[in-house]
C-alpha positions in Angstrom: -3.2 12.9 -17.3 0.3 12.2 -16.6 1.3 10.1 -19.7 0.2 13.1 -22.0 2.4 14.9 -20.9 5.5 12.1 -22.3 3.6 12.5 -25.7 1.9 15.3 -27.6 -1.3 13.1 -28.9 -3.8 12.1 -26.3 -3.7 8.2 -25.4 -7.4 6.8 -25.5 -8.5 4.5 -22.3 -8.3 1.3 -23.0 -9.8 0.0 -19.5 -10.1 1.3 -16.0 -9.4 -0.3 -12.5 -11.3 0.3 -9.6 -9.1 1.1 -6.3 -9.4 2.0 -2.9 -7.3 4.8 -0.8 -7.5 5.3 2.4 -7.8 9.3 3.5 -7.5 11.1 6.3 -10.6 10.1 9.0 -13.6 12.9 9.1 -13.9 12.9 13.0 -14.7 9.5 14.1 -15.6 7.8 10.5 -12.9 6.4 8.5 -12.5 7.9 4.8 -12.0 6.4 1.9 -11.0 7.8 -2.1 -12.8 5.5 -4.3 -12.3 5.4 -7.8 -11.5 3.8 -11.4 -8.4 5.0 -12.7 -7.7 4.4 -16.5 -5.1 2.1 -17.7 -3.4 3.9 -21.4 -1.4 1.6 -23.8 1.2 4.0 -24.5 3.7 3.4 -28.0 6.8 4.4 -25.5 6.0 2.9 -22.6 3.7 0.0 -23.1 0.4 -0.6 -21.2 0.6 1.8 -18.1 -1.9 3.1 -15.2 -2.4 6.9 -15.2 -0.7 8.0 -12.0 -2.9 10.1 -9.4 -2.5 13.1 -8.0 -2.9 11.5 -4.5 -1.1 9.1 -3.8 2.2 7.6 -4.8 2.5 4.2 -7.4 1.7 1.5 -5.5 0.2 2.9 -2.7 -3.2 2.0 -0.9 -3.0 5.5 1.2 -3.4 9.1 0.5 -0.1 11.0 0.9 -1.7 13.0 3.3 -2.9 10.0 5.2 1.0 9.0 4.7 2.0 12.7 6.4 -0.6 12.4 8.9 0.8 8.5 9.8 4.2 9.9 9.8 3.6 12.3 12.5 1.9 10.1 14.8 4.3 7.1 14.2 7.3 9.2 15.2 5.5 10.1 18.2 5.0 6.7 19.4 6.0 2.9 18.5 4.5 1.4 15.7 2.4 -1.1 17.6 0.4 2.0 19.3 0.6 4.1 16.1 -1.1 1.2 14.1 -3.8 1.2 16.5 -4.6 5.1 16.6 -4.7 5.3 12.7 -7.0 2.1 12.3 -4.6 0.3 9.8 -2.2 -3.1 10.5 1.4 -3.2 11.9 3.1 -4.0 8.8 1.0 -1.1 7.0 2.7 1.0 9.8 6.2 0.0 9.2 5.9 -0.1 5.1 4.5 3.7 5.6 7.5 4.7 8.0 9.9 2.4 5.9 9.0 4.9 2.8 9.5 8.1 4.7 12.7 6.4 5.5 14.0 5.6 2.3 13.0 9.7 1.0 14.6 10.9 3.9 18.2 8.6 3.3 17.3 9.7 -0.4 17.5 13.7 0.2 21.2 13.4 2.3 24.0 14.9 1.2 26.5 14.1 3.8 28.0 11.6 6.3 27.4 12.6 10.1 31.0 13.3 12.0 29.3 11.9 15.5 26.7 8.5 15.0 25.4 6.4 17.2 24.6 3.1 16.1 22.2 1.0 18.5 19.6 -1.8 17.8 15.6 -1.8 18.4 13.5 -4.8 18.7 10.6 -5.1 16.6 7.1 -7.3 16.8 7.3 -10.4 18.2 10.2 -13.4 18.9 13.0 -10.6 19.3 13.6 -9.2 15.6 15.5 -6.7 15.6 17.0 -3.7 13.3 20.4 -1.8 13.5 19.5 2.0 13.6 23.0 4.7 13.1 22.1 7.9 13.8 23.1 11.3 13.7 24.3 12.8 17.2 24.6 16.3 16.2 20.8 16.7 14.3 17.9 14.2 15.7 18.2 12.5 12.3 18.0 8.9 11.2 21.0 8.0 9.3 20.6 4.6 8.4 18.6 1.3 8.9 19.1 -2.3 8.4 17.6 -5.6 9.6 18.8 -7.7 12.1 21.8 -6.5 14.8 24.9 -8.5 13.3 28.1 -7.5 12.2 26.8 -8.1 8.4 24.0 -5.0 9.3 26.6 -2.2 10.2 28.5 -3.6 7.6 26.3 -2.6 5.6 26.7 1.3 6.8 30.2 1.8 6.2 30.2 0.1 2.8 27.2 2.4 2.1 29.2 5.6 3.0 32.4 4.4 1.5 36.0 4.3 3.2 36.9 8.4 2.9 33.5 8.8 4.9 34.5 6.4 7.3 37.7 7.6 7.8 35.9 11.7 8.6 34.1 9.7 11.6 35.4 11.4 14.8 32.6 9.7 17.3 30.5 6.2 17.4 28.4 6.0 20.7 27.3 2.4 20.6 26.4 -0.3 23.7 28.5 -3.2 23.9 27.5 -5.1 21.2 30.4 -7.0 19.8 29.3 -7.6 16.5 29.1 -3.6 16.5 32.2 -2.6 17.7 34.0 -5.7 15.4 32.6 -4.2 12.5 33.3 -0.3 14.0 36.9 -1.7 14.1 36.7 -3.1 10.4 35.8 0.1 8.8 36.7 3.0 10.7 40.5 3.6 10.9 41.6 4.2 15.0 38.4 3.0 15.8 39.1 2.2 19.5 39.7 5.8 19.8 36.8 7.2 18.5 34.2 4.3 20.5 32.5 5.4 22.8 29.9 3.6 25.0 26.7 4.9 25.9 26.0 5.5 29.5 23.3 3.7 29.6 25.2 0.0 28.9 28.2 0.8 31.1 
């Protein structure tokens, strides 16, 4: 059990909770991990749920349903890749939302060449403002909507030294994008460059 490892006398059970995961399919059946997971009281830590070796806090997948869902979601949209693994669109975006978040998590340093473009999302035009790294096929950053406010965001994020290293941003022409571009990079005007595809 996890929590006796934080302390060298064994917690007893004080109840259990039945939950579901969903595994990877076997062929065409859905799979499913069923199973009542004890809750502790623990003198440090209060009354806490003995983490699984599965799957992460929180989470109604496997991890390797997660992996598996991560490889087909970045090989399609999320509207197709919710349909191919059997599970909702929001379950789709929360799953690639995480891998996200561990990715941004693991960086160490600030692209020199980004592009910075918008995405629409679902239904009624929502959108999200995507920088990314030109030099690796890497996501550096994401952020709802496609204002000024959103690649605000970014720069603040990265800090003003960062900024300042910045010798490229492909972008369309998105004024919100290249007002805020303007903002936080220093000789901005210089270093914007518009994609082919918006000229």
């Amino acid at each position: 059990m996890a929590v006796s490892r934080l302390r060298k006398t064994p917690l007893g059970v004080r109840s259990r909770q039945g939950r579901v995961w969903r595994d990877l399919d076997s062929g065409i059946y859905q799979a499913y991990i069923h199973a009542s997971i004890p809750r502790v009281i623990c003198p440090d830590h209060g009354r806490i749920q003995v983490k699984t070796e599965w799957s992460e806090k929180g989470s109604r997948f496997t991890n390797r349903f997660e992996v598996h869902a991560i490889d087909v979601l970045s090989s399609t949209d999320v509207k197709k890749g919710s349909l191919i693994l059997g599970i909702s669109w929001d379950q789709a975006w929360h799953i690639m939302q995480k891998a996200v978040s561990r990715g941004l998590a693991r960086k160490t340093s600030v692209p020199g060449r980004i592009g910075v473009d918008e995405k629409s999302y679902g239904k009624h035009h929502h959108y999200i403002t995507i920088v990314y790294d030109l030099n690796n096929p890497a996501v550096d950053h994401i952020e709802f909507d496609r204002k000024k406010e959103s690649l605000d965001l970014y720069y603040t994020k990265i800090g003003k030294d960062a900024s300042a290293n910045i010798e490229a941003i492909s972008m369309d022409m998105w004024d919100p994008f290249i007002a805020s571009t303007r903002t936080h990079v220093d000789d901005a005007k210089s270093k914007i460059v518009f994609d082919r595809f918006h000229i």
